[in-house]
N, C-alpha and C positions, 0 to 999 in steps of 0.2 A: 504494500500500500504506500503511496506515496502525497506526504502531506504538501502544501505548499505555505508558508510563514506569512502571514500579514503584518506589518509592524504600525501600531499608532501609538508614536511618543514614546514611553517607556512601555505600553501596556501589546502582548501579545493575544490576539484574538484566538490564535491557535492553543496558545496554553490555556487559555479558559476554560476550549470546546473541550478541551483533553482532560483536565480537571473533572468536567461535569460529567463526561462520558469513564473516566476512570473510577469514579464518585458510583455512580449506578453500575456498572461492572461490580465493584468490591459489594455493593450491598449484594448483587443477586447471586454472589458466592457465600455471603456471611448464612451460617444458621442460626436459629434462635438459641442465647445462649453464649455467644460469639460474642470475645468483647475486641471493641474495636479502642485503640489506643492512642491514636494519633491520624487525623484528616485534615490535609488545609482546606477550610472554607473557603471556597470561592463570596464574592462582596455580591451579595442580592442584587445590587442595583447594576451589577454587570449581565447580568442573563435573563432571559423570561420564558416561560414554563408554555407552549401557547398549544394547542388544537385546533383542528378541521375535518371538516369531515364534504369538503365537496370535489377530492380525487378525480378525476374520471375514471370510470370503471368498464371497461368494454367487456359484452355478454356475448357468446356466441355458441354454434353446436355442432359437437362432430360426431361422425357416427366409425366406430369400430371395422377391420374388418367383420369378425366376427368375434365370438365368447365361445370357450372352449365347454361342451358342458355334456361330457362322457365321465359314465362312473358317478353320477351323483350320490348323494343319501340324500337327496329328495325329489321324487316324481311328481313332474307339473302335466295337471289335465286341465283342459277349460278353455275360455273364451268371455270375453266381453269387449265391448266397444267405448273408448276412453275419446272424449272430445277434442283431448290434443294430440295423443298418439295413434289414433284409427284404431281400426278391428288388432288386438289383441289375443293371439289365440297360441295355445301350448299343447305340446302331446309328449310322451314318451315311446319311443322302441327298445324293448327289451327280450332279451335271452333268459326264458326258463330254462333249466338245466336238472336233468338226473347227476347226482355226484356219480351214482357206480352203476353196474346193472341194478335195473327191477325185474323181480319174479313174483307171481302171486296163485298159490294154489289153484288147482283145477274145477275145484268146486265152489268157487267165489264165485261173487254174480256181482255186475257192476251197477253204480247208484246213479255216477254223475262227474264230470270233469268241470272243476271250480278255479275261477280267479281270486284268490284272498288279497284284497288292496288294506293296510293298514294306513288308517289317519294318520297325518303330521300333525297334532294336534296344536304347534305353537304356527302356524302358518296358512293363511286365505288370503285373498286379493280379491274384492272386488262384492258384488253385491250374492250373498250368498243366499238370501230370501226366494230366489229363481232358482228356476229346475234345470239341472246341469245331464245331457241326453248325452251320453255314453256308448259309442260301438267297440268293440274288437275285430282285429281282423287280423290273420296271419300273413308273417313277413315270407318271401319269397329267396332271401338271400341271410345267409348268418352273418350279423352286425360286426364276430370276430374275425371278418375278413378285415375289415380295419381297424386299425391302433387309436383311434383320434377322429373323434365327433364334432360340427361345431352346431351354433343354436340354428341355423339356419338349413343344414344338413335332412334327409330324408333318406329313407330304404324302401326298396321296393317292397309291394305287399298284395297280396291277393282279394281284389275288391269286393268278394264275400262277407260279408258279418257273419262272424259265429259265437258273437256274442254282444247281447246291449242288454244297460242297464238306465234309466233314469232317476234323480235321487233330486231331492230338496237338501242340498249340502251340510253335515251337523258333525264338521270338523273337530270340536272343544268336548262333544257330547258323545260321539260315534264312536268307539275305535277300530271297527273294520267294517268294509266294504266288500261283499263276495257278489260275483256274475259268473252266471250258470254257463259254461260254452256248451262249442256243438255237440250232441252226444253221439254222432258220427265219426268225429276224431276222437272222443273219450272210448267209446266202444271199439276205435282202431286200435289207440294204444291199451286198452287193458286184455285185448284179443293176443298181441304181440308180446305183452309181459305173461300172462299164462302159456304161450308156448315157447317163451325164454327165446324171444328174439329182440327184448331187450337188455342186451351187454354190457353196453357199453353208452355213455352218453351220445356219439355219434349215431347210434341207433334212432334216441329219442329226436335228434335232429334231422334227421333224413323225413321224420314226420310232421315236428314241428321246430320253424328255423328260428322262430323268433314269435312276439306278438307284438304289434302295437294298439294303444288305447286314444281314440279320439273323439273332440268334443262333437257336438251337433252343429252342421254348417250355418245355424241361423241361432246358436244358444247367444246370448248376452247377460252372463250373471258374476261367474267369477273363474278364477284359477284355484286350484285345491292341491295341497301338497299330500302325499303318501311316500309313506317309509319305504326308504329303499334299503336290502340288504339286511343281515341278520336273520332272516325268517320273515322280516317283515311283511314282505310279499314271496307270493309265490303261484304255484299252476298245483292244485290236488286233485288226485283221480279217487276218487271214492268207492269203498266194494263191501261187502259183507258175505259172511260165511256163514251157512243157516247151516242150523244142527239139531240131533234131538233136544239137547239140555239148555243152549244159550244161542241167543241170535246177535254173532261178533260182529261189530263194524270196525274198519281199519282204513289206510288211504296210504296214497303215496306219494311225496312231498317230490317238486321239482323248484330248486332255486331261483331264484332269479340274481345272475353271477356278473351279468353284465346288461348295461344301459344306458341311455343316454336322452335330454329333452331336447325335444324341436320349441325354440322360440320365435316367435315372429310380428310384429307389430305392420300391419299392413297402413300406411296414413294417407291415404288417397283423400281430398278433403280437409286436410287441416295444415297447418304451417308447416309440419315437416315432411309435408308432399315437396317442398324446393332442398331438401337435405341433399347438397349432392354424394354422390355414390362413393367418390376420392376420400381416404380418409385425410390426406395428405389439404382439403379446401373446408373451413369452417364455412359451419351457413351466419350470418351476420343477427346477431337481435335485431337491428335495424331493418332486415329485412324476412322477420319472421314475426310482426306482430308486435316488436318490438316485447320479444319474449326472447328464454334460453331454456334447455331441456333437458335434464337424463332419465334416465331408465335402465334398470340393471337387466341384464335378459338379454338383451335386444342391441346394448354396446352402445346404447347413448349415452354422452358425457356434454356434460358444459366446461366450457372453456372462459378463463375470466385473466384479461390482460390490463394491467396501468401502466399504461404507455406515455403517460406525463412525469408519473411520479417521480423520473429518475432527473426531472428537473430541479431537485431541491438538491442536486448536488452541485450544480450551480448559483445557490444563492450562497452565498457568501454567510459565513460565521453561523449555520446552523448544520444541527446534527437531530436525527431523529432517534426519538424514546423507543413509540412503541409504534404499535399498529394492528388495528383488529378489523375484521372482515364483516360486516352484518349479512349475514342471506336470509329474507325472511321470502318466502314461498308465497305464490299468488293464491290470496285467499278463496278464488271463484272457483280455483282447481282443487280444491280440497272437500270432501266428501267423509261420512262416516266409513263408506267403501273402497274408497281413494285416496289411502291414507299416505302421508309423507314419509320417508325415513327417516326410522327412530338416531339413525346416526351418520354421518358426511364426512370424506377422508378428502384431502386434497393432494395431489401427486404432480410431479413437476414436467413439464413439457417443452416442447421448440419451436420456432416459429413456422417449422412441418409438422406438427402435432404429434412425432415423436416422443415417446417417452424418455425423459432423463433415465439415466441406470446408474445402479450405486457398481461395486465390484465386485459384486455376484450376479448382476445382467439383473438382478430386480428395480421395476419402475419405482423410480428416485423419490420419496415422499416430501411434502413440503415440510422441514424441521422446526421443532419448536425450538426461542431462542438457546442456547445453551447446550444444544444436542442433545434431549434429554427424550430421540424418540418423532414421531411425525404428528403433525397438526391435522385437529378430530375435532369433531362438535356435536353433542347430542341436540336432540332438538328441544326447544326451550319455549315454556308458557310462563309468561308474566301477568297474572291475571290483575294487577293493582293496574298495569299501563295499559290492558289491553291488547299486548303483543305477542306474536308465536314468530321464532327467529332461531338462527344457525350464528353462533358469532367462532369466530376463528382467529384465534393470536398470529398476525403473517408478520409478526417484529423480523423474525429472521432474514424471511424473503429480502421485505422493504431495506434492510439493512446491506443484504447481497445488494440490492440496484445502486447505495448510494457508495460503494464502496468498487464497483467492478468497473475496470474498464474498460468493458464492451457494454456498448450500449443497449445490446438483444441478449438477455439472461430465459427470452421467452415468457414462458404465462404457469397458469396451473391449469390442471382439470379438477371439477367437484364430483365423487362419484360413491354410490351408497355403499360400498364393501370397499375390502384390501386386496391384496395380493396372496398368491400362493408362493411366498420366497422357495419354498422344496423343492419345487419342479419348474422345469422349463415353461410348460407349459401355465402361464400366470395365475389366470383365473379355473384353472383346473378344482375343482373342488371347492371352491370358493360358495359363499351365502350370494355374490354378485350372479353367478352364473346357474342361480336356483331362485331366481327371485324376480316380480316383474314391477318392483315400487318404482316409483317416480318422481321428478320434480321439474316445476314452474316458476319459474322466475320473471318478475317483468325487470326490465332494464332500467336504466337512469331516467328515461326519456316516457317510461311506461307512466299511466296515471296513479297504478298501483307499484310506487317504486319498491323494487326488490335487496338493491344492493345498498349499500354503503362505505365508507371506509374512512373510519374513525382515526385520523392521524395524530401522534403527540410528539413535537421537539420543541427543541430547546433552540431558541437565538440570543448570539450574544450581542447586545450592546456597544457596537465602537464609540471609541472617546472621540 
């Protein structure tokens, strides 16, 4: 860093700014308890303490290639229709799986081949009061021909139903969900397991490659999450063994070992019908409504740049304190259905919408001052002010701009999850790439203003 000296009379303005900024440094290292022993006070009547908050704050929106979302633990079904993002709608394809041969005595008799879907009981989207119309249908091609799903991904399938169920959604209440299939492939596979032709799981695949679960081409109610994995879902053949003394019932469980969700947000009709396809081109708040957008799911992200700010490194004899971010959500877009993320992570970007990487290839997070970790914000109700708001400490950022000398440090993205630092692949497993929450922001310009940016330095006084 390289300071430059002003000198007026005897007094330097550099040593002030250094004073004051060495001054707030040593506190935010002191802990409670900490005795401090010796400080030279800077003269009051040299410095003033001052705030602002009318930054310019530019809002814009990028969209993903895609979201990596194979191997969840959580299966997205459903649809509905959101005013700013279009029709809305999720499926899952998955692989039931025998672990070993199945065999089943000669004198069983079969009942029934069943889908057991367990509730995610901590997760819905959308308005669940409406009837969510359910098909199955078998997949044509086994999903473990490839390593890696993304949201927007599909498998071929056999456009038979062999199985629908309808349901009035009761996620918190339910804990499972079962749909009866055909009993033309239950009665194929329980015919093939009493004459021990099935061995091996390749067996059970040769009959069935895969299933997928999709909503009703015209539902608009919600998204429903179901456990993936553990037993939580699975494919049961149902049989019973009748005898003189007891009538046994028994069944036989097929995994479900592998999976992956189809997301898609179709917006034909609303502001982010001009998203262009590039992820490499943001679409402009200016020229969406004067709004910005994410959505986890789907790979929308806002983009938020101040592109003035790095002018106070030009004003002479000031240093900035802090700087905090307000994001408060357009209130028209908010619904008991349509609820906001419970929490917002900001990640660093390029002026190619690039993500910054730290030294393990993970997207760069915007750090709190101090390195103490990346900048978060739950969402926040003030109910004395009447406000619901995201605020965000960006002290560090704003501190990178006034200190770097390149003038393009880039912007941030706002987006409702983290990263997968384990794997290459980011959002692999992630709550982002199992989730279809949202957010709306109006811009500076908007009448329902969204952002803010609460600035705090310090100016010194020339003699």
């Amino acid at each position: 860093m390289k300071f430059k000296s002003y000198s007026l009379g005897g007094s330097s303005i550099v040593n002030k700014l250094l004073i004051i900024i060495g001054f707030a440094f040593s506190l935010m290292a002191c802990e409670w308890g900490d005795e401090i022993k010796s400080i030279a006070q800077p003269n009051a009547d040299d410095f003033a303490v001052l705030a602002t908050d009318t930054v310019t704050i530019q809002l814009s929106t990028i969209a993903a290639d895609s979201v990596m979302t194979n191997r969840p633990s959580r299966m997205l079904f459903g649809a509905f229709k959101d005013p700013y993002f279009g029709k809305v709608r999720t499926m899952n394809f998955f692989q039931p799986t025998a672990e070993s041969g199945v065999s089943i005595a000669q004198e069983a008799v079969y009942d029934s081949l069943i889908l057991s879907l367990q509730f995610d009981n901590k997760f819905s989207y959308g308005d669940t009061t409406k009837p969510l119309n359910l098909s199955v249908y078998r997949l044509l091609t086994d999903i473990m021909d490839k390593s890696s799903y993304w949201n927007h991904n599909t498998t071929s399938y056999d456009p038979t139903v062999i199985g629908k169920a309808t349901i009035v959604p009761r996620p918190f209440t339910t804990p499972l969900l079962k749909v009866r299939l055909s009993d033309a492939i239950g009665k194929q596979v329980f015919e093939m397991a009493k004459s021990n032709q099935l061995t091996s799981s390749t067996d059970w695949l040769n009959v069935v490659k895969g299933l997928v679960v999709m909503p009703g081409a015209a539902d608009n109610g919600a998204v429903i999450g179901f456990k993936s994995g553990n037993d939580s879902t699975s494919v049961q053949l149902h049989y019973h063994t009748p005898s003189v003394s007891e009538f046994k019932k028994d069944s036989t469980i097929f995994k479900v070992m592998e999976s992956y969700n189809h997301i898609t947000a179709d917006p034909t009709g609303t502001q982010l019908a001009k998203l262009p396809a590039n992820r490499r081109i943001a679409l402009p708040s200016t020229q969406s409504g004067n709004m910005a957008f994410m959505q986890a799911g789907t790979g929308i992200m806002m983009r938020v740049d101040l592109p003035y700010l790095k002018n106070f490194k030009y004003t002479k004899y000031t240093a900035i304190n802090k700087a905090y971010l307000r994001v408060r959500p357009l209130r028209a877009s908010i619904s008991d259905y349509l609820r906001v993320p419970p929490v917002l992570y900001l990640y660093r970007i390029d002026k190619n919408n690039q993500f910054y990487t730290d030294a393990n290839g993970s997207p760069q997070a915007v750090q709190v001052l101090g390195g103490q970790g990346g900048v978060f914000s739950t969402y926040r109700k003030d109910l004395v002010n009447n406000d619901e708001y995201y605020e965000f400490d960006i002290s560090s950022f704003a501190t990178e701009i006034m200190v770097s000398e390149s003038n393009d440090i880039g912007g941030f993205v706002i987006r409702s999850g983290t990263f997968n630092t384990q794997s290459s692949f980011r959002d692999a497993g992630t709550d982002y790439s199992m989730n279809v929450n949202r957010l709306v922001v109006g811009d500076q310009y908007n009448a329902n203003r969204g952002v803010e940016l609460k600035l705090f330095y310090t100016e010194v006084k020339p003699k």
